[in-house]
C-alpha positions as CSV (number, residue, x, y, z in Angstrom):
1,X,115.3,114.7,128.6
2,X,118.4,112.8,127.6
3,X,121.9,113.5,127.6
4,X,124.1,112.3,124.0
5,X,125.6,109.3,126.2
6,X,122.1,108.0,127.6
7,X,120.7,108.2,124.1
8,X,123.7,106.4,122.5
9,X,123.3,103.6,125.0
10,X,119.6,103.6,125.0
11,X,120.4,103.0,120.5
12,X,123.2,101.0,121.2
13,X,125.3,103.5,119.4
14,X,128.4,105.4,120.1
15,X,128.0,109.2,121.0
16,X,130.2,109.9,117.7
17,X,127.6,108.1,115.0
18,X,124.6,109.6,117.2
19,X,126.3,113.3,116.7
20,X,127.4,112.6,112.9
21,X,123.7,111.1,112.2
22,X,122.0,114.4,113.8
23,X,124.5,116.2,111.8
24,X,123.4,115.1,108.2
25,X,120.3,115.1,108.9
26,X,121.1,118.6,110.3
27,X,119.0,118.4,113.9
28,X,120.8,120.6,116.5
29,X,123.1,119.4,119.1
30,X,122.7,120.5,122.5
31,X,124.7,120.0,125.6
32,X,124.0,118.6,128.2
33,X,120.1,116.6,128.9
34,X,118.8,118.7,125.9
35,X,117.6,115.9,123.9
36,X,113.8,115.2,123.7
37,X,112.0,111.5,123.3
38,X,111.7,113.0,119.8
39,X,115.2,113.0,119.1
40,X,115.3,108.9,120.4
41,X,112.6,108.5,118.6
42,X,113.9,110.0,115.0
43,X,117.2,108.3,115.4
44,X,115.5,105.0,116.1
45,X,113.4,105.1,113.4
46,X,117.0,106.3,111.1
47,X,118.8,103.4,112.6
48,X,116.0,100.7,111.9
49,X,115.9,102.0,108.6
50,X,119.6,101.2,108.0
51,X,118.7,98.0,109.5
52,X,116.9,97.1,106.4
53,X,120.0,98.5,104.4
54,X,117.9,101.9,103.2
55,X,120.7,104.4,102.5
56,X,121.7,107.6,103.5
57,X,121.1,109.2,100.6
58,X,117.1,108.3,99.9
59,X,116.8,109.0,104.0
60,X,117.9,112.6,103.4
61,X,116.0,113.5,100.2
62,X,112.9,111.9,102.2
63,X,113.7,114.0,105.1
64,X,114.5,117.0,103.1
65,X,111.0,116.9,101.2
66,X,108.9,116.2,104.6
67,X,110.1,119.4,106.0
68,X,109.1,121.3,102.6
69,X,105.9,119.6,102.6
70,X,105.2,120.6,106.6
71,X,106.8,124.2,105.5
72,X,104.1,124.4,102.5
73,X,101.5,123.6,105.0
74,X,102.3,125.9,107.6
75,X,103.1,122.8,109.9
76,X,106.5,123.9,110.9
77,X,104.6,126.9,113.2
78,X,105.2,127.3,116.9
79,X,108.9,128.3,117.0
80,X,110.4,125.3,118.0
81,X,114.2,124.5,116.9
82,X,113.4,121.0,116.4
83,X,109.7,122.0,115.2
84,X,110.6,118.8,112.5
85,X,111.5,116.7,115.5
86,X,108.6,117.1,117.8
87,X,105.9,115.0,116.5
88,X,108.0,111.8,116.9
89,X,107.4,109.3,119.2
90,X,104.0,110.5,119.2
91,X,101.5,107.3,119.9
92,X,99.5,106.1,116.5
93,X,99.4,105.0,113.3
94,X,97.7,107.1,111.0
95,X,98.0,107.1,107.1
96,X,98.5,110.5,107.2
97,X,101.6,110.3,109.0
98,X,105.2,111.4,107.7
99,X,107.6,108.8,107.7
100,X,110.8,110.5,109.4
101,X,108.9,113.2,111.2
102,X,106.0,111.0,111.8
103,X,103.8,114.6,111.8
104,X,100.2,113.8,110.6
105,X,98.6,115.8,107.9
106,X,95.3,114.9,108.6
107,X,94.5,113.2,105.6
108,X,95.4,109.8,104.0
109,X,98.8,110.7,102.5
110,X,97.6,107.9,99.5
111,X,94.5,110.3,98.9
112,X,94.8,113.0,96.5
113,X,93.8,115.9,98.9
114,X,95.9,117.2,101.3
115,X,93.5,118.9,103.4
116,X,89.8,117.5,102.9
117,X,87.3,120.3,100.8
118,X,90.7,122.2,99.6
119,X,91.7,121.9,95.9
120,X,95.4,121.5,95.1
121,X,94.7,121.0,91.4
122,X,97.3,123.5,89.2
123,X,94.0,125.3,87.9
124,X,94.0,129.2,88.4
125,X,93.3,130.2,92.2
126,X,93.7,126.2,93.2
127,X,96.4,126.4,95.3
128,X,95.6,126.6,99.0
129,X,98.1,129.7,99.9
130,X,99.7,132.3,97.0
131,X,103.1,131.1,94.6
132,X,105.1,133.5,96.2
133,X,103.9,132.2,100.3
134,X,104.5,128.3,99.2
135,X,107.7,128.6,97.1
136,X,106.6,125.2,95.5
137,X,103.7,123.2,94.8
138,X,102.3,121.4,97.7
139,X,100.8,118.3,95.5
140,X,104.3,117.9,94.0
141,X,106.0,118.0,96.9
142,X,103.3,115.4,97.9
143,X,104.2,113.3,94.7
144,X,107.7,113.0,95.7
145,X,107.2,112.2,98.8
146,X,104.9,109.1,97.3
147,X,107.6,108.1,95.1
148,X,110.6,108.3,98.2
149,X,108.4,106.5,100.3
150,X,107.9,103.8,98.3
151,X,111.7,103.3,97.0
152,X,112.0,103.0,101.4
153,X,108.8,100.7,101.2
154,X,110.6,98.3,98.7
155,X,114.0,98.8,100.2
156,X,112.5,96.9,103.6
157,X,110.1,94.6,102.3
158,X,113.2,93.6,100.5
159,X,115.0,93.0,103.4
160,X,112.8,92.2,105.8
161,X,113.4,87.9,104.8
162,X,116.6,88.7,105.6
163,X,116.6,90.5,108.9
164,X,114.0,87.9,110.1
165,X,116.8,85.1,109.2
166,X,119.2,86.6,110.9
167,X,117.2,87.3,114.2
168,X,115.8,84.0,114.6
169,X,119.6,83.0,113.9
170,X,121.0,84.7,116.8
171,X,118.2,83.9,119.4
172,X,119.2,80.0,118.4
173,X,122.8,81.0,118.7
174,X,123.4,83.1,121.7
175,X,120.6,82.2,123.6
């Protein structure tokens, strides 16, 4: 467990931008050595993301629509106040693992299925749980998500020339 001043100096980050990050992205502060790997692990991921100049605003929206899509698929069980925290930092690279929360869900998120043999199709009966239990549409939630993720996608390959300029820069300059 970590305290806010061991994580800000493990990020390189001041305790104030570590507590105004978890705030917009609204993951609970805690006193004290409350803070989980996950938490590191989220707002390392946030801050290499702003590395590569991804803004605020597409970070939210993409973190906003994982935890609908977890919540339409009953991933957000276990009563856990950082339930969309706790898969991070979580060892492997599957393609059917979230961005942000880095949760799997178990299928290629590229793939039109979200759960193999179910059918997500709009026909009648095709949705996996009723209307009224899944508030929205798990496949467009999915469909967002594709489209966020690969505004992000773009946003780094973008900047990745750059960032590897910069880095090989510095190791010549202050090394």
């Amino acid at each position: 467990m970590h305290t806010l001043a061991s994580l800000a100096k493990q990020l390189g980050r001041s305790p104030i931008e570590l507590q105004k990050t978890m705030k917009r992205f609204e993951a609970p502060l805690v006193a004290g050595a409350g803070y989980s790997d996950a938490h590191l692990s989220f707002l390392r991921i946030v801050f290499h993301l702003r590395t590569f100049r991804v803004q605020d605003d597409l970070l939210l929206r993409l973190w906003e629509v994982e935890k609908k899509l977890l919540q339409l698929l009953h991933l957000d069980a276990g009563g856990s106040p950082t339930w969309f925290l706790d898969a991070c930092g979580r060892r492997g690279r599957g393609r059917g693992r979230l961005l942000l929360t880095q949760r799997d869900i178990g299928v290629d998120i590229g793939s039109d299925l979200l759960q193999p043999g179910l059918d997500f199709s709009p026909e009648e009966g095709g949705e996996l749980f009723p209307g009224e239990a899944m508030g929205e549409d798990a496949m467009r939630m999915l469909g967002e998500y594709r489209e966020l993720f690969a505004k992000v996608r773009l946003r780094v390959e973008e900047s990745l020339p750059e960032v590897r300029a910069a880095a090989a820069w510095g190791r010549r300059s202050f090394s």
